[in-house]
C-alpha positions in Angstrom: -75.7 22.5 8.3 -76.7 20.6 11.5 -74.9 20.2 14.6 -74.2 18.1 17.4 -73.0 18.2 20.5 -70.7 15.4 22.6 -72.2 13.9 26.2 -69.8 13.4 28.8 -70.3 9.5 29.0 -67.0 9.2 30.8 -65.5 10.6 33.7 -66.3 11.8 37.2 -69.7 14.1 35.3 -71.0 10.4 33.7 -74.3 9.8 35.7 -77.8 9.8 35.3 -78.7 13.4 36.2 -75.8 15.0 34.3 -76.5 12.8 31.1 -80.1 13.5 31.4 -79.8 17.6 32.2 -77.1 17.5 29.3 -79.4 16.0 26.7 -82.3 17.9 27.4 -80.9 21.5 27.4 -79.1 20.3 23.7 -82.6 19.4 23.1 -83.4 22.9 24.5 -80.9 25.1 22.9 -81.3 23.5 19.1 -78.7 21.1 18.8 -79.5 18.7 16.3 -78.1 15.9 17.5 -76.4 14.3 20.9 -73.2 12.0 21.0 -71.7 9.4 22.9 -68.5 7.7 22.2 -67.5 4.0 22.5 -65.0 2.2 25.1 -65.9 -1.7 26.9 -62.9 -1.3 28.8 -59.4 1.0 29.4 -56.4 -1.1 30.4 -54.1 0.4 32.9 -51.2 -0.1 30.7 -51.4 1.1 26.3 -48.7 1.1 24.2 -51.1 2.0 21.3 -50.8 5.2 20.0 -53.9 7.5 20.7 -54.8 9.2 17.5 -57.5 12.0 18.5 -55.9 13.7 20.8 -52.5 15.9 21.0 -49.5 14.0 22.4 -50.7 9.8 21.6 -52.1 9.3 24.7 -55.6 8.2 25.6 -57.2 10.8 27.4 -59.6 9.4 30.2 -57.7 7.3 32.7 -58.2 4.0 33.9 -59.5 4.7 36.8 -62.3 7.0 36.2 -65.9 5.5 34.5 -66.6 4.5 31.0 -70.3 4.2 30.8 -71.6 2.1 27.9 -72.6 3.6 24.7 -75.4 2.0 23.6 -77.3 1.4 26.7 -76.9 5.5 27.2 -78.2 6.1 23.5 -81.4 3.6 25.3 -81.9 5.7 28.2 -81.4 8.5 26.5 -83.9 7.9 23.8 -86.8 8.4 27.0 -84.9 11.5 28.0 -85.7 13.2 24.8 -88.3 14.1 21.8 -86.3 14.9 19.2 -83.3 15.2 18.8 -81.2 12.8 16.8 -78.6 10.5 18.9 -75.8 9.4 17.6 -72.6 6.7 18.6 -69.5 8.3 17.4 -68.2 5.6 16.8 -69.4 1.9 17.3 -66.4 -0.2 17.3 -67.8 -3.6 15.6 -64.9 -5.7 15.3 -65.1 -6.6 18.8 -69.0 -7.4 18.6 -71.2 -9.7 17.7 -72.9 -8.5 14.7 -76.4 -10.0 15.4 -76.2 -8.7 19.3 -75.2 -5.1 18.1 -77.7 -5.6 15.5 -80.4 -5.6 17.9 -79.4 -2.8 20.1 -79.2 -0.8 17.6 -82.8 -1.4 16.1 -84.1 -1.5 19.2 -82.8 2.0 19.8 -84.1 3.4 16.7 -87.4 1.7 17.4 -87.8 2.9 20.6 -86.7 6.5 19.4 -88.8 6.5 16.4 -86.1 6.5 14.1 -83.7 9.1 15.8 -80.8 6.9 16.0 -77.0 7.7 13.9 -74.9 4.6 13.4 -71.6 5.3 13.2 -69.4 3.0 12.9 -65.4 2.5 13.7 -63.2 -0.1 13.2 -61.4 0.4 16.0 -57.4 1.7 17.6 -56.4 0.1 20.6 -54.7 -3.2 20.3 -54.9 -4.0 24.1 -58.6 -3.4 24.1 -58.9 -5.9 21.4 -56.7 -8.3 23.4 -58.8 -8.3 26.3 -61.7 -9.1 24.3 -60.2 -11.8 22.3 -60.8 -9.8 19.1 -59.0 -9.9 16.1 -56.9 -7.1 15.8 -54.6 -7.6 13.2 -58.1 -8.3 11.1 -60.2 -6.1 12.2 -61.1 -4.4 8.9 -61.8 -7.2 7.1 -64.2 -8.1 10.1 -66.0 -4.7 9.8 -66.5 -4.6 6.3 -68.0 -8.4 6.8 -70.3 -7.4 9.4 -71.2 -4.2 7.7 -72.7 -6.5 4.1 -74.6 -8.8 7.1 -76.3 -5.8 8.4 -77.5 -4.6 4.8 -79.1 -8.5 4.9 -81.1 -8.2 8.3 -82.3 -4.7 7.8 -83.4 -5.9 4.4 -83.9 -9.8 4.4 -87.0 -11.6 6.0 -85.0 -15.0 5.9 -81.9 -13.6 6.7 -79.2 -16.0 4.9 -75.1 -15.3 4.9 -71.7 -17.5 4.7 -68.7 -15.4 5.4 -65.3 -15.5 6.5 -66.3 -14.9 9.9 -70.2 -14.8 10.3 -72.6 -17.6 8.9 -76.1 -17.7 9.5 -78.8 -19.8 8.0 -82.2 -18.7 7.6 -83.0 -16.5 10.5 -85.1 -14.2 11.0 -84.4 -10.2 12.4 -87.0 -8.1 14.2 -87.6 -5.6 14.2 -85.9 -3.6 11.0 -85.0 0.0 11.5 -88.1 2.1 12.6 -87.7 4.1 8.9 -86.4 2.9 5.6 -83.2 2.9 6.9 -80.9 4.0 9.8 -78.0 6.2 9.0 -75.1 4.9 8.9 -71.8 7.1 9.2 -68.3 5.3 8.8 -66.0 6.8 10.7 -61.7 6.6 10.2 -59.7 8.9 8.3 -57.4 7.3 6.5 -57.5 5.4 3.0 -59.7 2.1 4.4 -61.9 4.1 6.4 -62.6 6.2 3.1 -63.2 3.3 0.9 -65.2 1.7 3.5 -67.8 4.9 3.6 -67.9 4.8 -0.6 -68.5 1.4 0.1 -71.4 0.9 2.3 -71.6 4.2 4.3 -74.6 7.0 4.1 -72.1 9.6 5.1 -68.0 9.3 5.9 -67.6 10.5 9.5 -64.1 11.7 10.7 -62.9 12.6 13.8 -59.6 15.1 13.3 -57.8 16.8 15.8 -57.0 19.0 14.1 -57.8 19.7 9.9 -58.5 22.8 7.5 -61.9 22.6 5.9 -60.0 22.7 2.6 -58.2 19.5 3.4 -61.1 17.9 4.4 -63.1 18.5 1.5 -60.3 17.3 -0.5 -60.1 13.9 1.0 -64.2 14.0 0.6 -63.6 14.2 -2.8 -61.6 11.0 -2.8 -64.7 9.2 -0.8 -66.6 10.1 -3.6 -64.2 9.2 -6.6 -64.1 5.6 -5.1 -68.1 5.8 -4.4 -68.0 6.2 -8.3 -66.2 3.3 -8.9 -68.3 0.9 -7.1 -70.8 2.3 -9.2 -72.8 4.1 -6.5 -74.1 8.1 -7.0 -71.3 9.7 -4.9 -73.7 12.1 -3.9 -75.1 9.5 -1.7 -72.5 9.4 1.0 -72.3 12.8 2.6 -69.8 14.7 4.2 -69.8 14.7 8.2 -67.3 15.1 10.8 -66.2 15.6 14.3 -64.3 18.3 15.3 -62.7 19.3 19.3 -64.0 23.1 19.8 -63.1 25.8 22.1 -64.9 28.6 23.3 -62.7 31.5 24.2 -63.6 34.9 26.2 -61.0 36.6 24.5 -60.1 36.6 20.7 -57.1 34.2 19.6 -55.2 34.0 16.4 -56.9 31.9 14.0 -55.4 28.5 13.2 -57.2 26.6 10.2 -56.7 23.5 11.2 -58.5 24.3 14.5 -61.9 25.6 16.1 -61.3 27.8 18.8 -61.8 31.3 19.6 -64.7 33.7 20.4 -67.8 33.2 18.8 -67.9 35.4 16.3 -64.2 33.9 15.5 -65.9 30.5 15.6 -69.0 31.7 13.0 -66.5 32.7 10.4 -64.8 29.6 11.0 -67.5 26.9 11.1 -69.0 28.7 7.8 -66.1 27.2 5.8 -67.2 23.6 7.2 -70.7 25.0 5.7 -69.4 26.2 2.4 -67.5 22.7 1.3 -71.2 21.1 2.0 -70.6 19.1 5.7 -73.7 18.2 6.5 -73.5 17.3 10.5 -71.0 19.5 12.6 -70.4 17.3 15.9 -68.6 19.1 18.4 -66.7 18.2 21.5 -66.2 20.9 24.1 -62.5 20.3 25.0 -63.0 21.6 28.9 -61.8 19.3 31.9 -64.6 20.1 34.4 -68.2 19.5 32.9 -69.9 22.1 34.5 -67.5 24.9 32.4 -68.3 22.9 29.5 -72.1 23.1 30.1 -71.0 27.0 30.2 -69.7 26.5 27.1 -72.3 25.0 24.9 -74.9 27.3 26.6 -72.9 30.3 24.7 -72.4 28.1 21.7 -75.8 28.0 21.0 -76.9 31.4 22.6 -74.2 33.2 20.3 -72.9 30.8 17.4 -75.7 29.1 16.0 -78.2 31.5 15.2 -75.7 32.7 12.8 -75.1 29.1 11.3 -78.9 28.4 10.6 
């Protein structure tokens, strides 16, 4: 199993030195991959409920920075040699399917082919609002935009009439560095499910909190529909997102959650290995970056030698 580590790409830590001393030591210490997550803007007043984090609410305030994901992925992408870098999760329905297009390959390009796509749908209705989105539509959007990128990573004379997007003979360079960039649908419900079986490489959850059992059993329902859209379900893999805590002191175990010492979190993250996840990526859940930094350090100095 591979693993991945969040960068603080919010907050009072988002900067250029922290992103670039954060990516490097993950580089350093054998993480597999480095995240970023995806906000264009917070408004100071949501009524929509927050679904990845305990008590509904969104969890960095208006106030404090949001730096955007894709152009960190960029700068990134010259930080680093290898490992893999990853948006967790791209919301498209508020994009432009030909700009994000180009970012993205672009990225991988640049990267030589280290870029993970996930993609996202979408929570926050006021977001949506302010950028004169559709919310109410939004999957329908997504799924839309997700067949026109299959046709300009494909397509010289790119050619497509939708619902929402038409082009007409265009042409889109560059393609993806390698055959094809990854891409990881993200969502945990029923849609976001049938969207991975769909069109995704991988399904991509985020849960607060979720046994491995249960997640392997909703797994099995991405690949039942995979099946019926006559695609070999063992092409979409299983990877998720999980919040982590390191703890000095041994706590009483909780299935549907990572935290503990690290010998706790070993036996715990080898039942994420044993129903066949594919990409761990964790976010240290620790207010004050540098005691996060802590954190990962003795993640990788005392978890993941016994994960490999």
């Amino acid at each position: 199993m591979k693993l991945g580590v969040f960068l603080p790409i919010s907050g009072r830590a988002a900067g250029r030195e922290t992103l670039s001393e954060a990516a490097s030591a993950a580089e350093e210490w054998g993480f597999d991959s480095i995240w970023a997550a995806d906000r264009i803007v917070i408004p100071w007043d949501i009524g929509t409920a927050y679904p990845y984090a305990d008590g509904d609410e969104f969890i960095v305030p208006p106030d404090r920075p949001f730096l955007e994901t894709l152009t960190v992925l960029s700068f990134l992408a010259g930080q680093t040699q290898k490992v893999n870098l990853g948006v967790s999760v791209l919301v498209l329905p508020y994009r432009h399917p030909l700009y994000w297009g180009k970012v993205v390959t672009t990225i991988d390009r640049l990267s030589e082919g280290r870029f993970i796509l996930g993609v996202g749908v979408g929570w926050m209705k006021e977001e949506f609002d302010a950028m004169a989105a559709d919310y109410e539509r939004r999957g329908a959007v997504t799924d839309e935009q997700l067949e026109l990128w299959n046709r300009l990573l494909t397509d010289e004379h790119v050619g497509f009439d939708g619902d929402f997007y038409a082009v007409d003979d265009i042409s889109f360079e560059p393609k993806s560095f390698e055959r094809r960039i990854p891409l990881w649908v993200g969502g945990e419900g029923a849609p976001a499910r049938r969207r991975a079986a769909q069109f995704g490489d991988a399904w991509f959850p985020y849960h607060v909190d979720i046994s491995a059992s249960r997640l392997a059993s909703d797994y099995e329902d991405v690949k039942r529909r995979a099946k019926v859209r006559e695609r070999d379900p063992e092409e979409v893999a299983l990877s998720a997102c999980r919040p982590i805590e390191v703890c000095e002191t041994p706590v009483e175990q909780d299935p549907s959650r990572l935290a503990g010492t690290p010998e706790q979190l070993v036996d715990a993250i080898r039942e994420y290995q044993e129903i066949g996840v594919e990409t761990l990526a964790l976010q240290f859940m620790v207010p004050r970056f540098p005691d996060r930094m802590v954190q990962i350090e003795r993640f990788a100095a005392e978890v993941m030698p016994y994960l490999r």
